[in-house]
LOPA-83500 format. One record per residue: residue number from 1; residue in three letters; chain; x, y, z of N, C-alpha, C, O in turn. Coordinates in nm, 2 decimals. Layout:
REM LOPA-83500
 num residu chaine     nX     nY     nZ    caX    caY    caZ     cX     cY     cZ     oX     oY     oZ
 NUM    ALA      A      X      Y      Z      X      Y      Z      X      Y      Z      X      Y      Z
...
//
This chain:
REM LOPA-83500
 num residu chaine     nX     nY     nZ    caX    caY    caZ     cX     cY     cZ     oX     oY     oZ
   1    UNK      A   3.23   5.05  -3.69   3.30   5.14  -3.60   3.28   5.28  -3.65   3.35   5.31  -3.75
   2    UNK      A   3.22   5.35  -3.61   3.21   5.52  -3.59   3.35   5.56  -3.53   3.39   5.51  -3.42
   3    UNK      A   3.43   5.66  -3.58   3.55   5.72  -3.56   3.58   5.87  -3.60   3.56   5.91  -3.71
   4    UNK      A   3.62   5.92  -3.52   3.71   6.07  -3.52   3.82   6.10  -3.56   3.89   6.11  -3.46
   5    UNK      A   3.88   6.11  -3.65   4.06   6.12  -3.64   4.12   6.24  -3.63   4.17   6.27  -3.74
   6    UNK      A   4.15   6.34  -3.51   4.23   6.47  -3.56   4.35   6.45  -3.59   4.40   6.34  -3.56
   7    UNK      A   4.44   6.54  -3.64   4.56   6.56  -3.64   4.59   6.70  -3.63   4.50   6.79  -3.63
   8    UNK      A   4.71   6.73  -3.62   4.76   6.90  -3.69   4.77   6.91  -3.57   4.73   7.03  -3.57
   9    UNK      A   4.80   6.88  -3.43   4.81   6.97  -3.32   5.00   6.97  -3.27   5.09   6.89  -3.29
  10    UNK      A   5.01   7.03  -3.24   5.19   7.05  -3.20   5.22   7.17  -3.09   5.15   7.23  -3.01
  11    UNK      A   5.36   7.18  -3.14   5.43   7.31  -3.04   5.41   7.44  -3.14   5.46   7.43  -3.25
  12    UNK      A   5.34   7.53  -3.11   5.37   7.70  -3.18   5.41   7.79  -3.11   5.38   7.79  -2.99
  13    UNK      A   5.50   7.90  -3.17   5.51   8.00  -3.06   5.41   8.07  -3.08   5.34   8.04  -3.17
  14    UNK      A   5.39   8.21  -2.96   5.27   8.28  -2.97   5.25   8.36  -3.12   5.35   8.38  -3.19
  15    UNK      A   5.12   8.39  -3.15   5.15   8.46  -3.27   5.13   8.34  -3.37   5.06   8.38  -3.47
  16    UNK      A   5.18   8.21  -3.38   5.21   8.10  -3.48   5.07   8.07  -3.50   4.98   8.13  -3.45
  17    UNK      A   5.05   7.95  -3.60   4.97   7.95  -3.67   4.97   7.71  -3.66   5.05   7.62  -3.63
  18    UNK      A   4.84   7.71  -3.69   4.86   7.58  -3.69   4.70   7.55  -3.74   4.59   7.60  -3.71
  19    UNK      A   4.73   7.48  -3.81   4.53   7.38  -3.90   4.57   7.24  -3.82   4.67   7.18  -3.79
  20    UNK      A   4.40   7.20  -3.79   4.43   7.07  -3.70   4.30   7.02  -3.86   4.25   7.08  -3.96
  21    UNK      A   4.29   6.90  -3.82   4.18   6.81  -3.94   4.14   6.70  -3.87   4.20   6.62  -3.81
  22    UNK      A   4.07   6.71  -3.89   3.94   6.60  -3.84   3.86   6.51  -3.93   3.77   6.57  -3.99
  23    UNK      A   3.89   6.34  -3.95   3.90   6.30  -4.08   3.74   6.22  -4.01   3.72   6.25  -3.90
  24    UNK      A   3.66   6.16  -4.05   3.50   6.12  -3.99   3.60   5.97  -4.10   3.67   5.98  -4.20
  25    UNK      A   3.56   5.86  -4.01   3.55   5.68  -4.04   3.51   5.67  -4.19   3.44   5.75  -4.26
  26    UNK      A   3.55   5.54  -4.22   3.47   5.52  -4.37   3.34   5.45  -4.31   3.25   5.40  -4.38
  27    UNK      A   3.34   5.45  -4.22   3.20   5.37  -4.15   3.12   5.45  -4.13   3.00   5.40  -4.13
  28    UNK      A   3.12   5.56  -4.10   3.01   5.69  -4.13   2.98   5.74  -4.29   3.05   5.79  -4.37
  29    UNK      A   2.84   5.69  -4.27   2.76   5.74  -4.40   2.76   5.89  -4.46   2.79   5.95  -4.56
  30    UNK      A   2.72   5.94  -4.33   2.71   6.09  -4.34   2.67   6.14  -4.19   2.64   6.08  -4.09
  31    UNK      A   2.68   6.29  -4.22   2.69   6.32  -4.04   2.68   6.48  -4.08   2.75   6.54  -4.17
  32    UNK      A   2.58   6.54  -3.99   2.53   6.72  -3.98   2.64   6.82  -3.95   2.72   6.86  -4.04
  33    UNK      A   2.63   6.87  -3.80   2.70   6.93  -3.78   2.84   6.91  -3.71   2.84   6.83  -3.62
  34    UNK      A   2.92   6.94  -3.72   3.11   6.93  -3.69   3.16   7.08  -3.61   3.12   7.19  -3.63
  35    UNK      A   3.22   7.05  -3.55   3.28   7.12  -3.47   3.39   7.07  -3.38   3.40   6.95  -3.33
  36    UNK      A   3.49   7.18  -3.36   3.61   7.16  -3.25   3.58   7.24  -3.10   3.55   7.35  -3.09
  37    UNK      A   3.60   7.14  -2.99   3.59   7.20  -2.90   3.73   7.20  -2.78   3.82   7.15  -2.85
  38    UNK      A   3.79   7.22  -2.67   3.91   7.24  -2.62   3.82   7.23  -2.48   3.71   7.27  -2.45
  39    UNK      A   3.98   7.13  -2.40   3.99   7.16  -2.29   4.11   7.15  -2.20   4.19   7.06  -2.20
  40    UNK      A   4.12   7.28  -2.12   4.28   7.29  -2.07   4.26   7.20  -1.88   4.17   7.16  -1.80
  41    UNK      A   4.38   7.20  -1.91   4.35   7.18  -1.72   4.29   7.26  -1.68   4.25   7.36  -1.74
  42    UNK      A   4.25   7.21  -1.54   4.14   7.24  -1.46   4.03   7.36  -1.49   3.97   7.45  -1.42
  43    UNK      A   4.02   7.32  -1.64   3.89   7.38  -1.72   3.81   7.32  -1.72   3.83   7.21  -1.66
  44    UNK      A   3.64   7.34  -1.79   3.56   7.25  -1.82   3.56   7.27  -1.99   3.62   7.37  -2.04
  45    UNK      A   3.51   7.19  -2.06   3.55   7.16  -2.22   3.50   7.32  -2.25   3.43   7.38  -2.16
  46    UNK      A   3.54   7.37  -2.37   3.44   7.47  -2.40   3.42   7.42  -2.63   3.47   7.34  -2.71
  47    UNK      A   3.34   7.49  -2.62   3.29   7.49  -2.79   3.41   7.60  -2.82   3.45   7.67  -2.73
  48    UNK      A   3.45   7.62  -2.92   3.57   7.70  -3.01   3.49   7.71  -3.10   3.43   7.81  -3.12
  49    UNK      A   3.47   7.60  -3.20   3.44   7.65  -3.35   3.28   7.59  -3.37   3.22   7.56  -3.26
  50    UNK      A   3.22   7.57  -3.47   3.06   7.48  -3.54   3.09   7.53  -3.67   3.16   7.63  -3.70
  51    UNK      A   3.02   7.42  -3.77   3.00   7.45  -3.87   2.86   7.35  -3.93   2.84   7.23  -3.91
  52    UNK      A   2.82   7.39  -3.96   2.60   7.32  -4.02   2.70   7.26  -4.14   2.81   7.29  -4.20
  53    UNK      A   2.59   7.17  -4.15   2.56   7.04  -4.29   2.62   7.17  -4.39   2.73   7.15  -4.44
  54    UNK      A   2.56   7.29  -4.42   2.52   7.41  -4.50   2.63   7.50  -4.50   2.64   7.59  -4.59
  55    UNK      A   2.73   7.50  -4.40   2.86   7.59  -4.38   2.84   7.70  -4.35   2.92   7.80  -4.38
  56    UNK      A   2.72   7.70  -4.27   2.70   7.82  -4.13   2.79   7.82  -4.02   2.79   7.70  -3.99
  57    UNK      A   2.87   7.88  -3.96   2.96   7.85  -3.90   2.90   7.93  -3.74   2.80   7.99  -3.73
  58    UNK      A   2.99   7.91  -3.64   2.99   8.00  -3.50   3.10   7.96  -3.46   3.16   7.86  -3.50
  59    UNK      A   3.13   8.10  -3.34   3.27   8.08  -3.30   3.24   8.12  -3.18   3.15   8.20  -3.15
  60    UNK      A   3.33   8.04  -3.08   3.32   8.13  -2.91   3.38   8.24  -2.94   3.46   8.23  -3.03
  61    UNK      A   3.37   8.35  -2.90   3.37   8.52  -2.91   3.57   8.52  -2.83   3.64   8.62  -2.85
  62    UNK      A   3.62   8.44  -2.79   3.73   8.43  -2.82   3.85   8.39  -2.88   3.97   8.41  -2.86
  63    UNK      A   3.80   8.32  -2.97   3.89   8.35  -3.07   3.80   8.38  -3.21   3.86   8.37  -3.32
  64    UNK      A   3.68   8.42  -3.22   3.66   8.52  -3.29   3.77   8.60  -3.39   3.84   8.68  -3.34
  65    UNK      A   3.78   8.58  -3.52   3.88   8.65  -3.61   3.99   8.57  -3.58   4.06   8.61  -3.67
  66    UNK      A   4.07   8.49  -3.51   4.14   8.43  -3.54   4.16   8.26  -3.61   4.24   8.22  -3.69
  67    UNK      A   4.07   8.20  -3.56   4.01   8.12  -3.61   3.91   8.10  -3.76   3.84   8.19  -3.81
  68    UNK      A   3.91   7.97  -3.81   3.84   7.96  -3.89   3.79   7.81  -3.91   3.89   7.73  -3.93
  69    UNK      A   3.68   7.75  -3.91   3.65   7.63  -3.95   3.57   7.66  -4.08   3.50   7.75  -4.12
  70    UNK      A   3.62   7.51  -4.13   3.59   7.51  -4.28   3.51   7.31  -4.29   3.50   7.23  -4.21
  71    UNK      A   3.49   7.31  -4.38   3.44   7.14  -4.37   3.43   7.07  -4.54   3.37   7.13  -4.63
  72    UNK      A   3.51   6.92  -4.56   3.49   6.92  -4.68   3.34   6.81  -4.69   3.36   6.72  -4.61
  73    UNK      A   3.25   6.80  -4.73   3.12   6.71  -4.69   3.15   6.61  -4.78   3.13   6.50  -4.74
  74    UNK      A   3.19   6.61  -4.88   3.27   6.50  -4.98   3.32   6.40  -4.88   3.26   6.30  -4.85
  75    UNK      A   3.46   6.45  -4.83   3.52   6.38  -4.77   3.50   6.36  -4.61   3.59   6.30  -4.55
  76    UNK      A   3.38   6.40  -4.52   3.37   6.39  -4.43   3.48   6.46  -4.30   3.49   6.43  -4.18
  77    UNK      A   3.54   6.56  -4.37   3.66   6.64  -4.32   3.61   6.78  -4.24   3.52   6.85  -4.29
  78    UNK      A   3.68   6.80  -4.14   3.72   6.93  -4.09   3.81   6.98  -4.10   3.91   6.91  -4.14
  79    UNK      A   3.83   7.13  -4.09   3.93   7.19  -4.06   3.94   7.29  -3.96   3.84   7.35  -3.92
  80    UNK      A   4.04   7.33  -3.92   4.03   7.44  -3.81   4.20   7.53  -3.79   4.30   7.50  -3.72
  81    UNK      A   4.18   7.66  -3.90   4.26   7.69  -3.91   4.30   7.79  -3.80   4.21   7.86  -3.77
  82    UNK      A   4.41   7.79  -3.75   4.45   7.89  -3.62   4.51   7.96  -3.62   4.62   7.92  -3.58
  83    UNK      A   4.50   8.08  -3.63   4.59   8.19  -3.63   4.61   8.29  -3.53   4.52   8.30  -3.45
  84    UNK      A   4.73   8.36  -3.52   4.78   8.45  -3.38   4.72   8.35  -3.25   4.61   8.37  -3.20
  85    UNK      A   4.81   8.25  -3.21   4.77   8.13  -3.12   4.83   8.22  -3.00   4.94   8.28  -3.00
  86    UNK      A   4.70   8.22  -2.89   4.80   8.30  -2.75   4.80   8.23  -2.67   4.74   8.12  -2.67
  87    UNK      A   4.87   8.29  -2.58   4.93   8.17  -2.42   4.79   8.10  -2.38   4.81   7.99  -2.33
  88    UNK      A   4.66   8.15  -2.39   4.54   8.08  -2.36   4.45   8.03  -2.42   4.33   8.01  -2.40
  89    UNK      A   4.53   8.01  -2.52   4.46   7.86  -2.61   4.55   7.76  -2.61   4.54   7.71  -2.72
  90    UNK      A   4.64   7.70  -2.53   4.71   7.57  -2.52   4.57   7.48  -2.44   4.49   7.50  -2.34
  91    UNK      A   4.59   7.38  -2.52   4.45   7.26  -2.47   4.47   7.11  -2.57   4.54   7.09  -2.67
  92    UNK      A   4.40   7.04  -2.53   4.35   6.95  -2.59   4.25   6.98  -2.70   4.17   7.05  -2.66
  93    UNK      A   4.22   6.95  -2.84   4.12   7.00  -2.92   4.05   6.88  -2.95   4.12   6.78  -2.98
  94    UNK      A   3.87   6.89  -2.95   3.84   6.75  -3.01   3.78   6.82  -3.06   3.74   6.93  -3.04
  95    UNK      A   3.78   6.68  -3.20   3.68   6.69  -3.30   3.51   6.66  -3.24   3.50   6.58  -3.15
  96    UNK      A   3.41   6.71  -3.29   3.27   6.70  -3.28   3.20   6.66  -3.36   3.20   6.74  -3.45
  97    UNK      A   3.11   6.57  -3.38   3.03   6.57  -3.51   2.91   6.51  -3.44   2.91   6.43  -3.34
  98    UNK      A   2.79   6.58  -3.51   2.66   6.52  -3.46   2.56   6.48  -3.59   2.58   6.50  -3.71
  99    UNK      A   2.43   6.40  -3.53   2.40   6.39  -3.63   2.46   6.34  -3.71   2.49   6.39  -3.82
 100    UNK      A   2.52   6.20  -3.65   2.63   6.09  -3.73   2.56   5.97  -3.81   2.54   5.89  -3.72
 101    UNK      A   2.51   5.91  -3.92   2.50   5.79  -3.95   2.57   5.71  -4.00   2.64   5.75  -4.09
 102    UNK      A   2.58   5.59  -3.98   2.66   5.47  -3.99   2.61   5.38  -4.13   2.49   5.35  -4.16
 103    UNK      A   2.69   5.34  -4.19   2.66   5.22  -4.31   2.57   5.18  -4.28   2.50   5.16  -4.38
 104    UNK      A   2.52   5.13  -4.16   2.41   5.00  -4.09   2.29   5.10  -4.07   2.22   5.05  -3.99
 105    UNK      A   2.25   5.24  -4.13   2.15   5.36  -4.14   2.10   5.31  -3.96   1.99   5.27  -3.93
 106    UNK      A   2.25   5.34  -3.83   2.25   5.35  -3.76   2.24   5.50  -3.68   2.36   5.52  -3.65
 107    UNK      A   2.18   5.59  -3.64   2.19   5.73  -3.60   2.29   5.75  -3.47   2.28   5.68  -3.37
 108    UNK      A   2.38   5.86  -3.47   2.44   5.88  -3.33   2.44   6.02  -3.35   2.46   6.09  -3.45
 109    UNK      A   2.40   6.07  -3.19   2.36   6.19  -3.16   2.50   6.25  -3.12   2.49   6.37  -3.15
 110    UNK      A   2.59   6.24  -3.07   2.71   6.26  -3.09   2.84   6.17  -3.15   2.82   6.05  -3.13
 111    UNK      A   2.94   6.19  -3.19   3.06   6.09  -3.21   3.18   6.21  -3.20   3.18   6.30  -3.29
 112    UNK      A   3.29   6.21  -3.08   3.39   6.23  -3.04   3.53   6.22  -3.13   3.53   6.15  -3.24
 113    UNK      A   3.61   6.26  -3.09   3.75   6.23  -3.17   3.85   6.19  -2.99   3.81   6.21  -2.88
 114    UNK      A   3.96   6.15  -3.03   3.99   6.12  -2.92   4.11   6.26  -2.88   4.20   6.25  -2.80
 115    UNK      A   4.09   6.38  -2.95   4.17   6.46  -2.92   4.32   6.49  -2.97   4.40   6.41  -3.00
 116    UNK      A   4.34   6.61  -2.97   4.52   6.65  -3.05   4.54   6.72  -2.93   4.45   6.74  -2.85
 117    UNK      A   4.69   6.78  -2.92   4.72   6.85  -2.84   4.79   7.01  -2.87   4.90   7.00  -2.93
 118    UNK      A   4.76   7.10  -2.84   4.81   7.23  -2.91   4.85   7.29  -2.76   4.79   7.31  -2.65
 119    UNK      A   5.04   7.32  -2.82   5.06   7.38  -2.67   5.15   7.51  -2.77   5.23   7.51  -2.87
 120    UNK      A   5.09   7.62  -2.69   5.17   7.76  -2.72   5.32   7.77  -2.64   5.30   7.76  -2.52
 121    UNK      A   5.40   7.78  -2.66   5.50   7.84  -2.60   5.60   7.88  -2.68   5.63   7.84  -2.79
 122    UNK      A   5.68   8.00  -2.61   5.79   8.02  -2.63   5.95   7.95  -2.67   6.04   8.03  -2.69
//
């Protein structure tokens, strides 16, 4: 079994601050690139953060400077630290990982997390 685990999502007020983590299965061998992506109601998903095997990173140009992904390759970990959270980033966040292999030197071109939930309010 290939698995996603985030955590870290909750209630912040605006302004607040929150790290979500994204743990990869002990049944993945190893795996390339990771990334968090979000989707709100009647949106379509969008990409937020990437980070390479190498710790090249990209960010969608909105939250740019508030955001940060980090990745531990040891432990098969994300992170995605959030800072000055505004009214329009409340969503669902999933973890991303591509370029996944499995114990069984099985290849998957993507593997999912099943999502956290980050709601801004007052």
């Amino acid at each position: 079994q290939v698995q996603l685990v985030e955590s870290g999502g909750g209630l912040v007020q605006p302004g607040g601050s929150l790290r979500l983590s994204c743990v990869a299965s002990d049944s993945i061998l190893g795996l390339n690139a990771m990334g968090w992506s979000r989707q709100a109601p009647g949106k379509e998903r969008e990409l937020v953060a990437r980070i390479s095997s190498g710790g090249s990173t990209n960010y969608a140009d909105s939250v740019k400077g508030r955001f940060t992904i980090s990745r531990d390759n040891a432990k098969n970990t994300v992170y995605l630290q959030m800072n000055s959270l505004k009214p329009e980033d409340p969503a669902v966040y999933y973890c991303n990982a591509g370029g996944v292999l499995d114990r069984a030197y099985r290849m998957y071109a993507e593997v999912w997390g099943q999502g956290t939930l980050v709601t801004v309010s007052s």
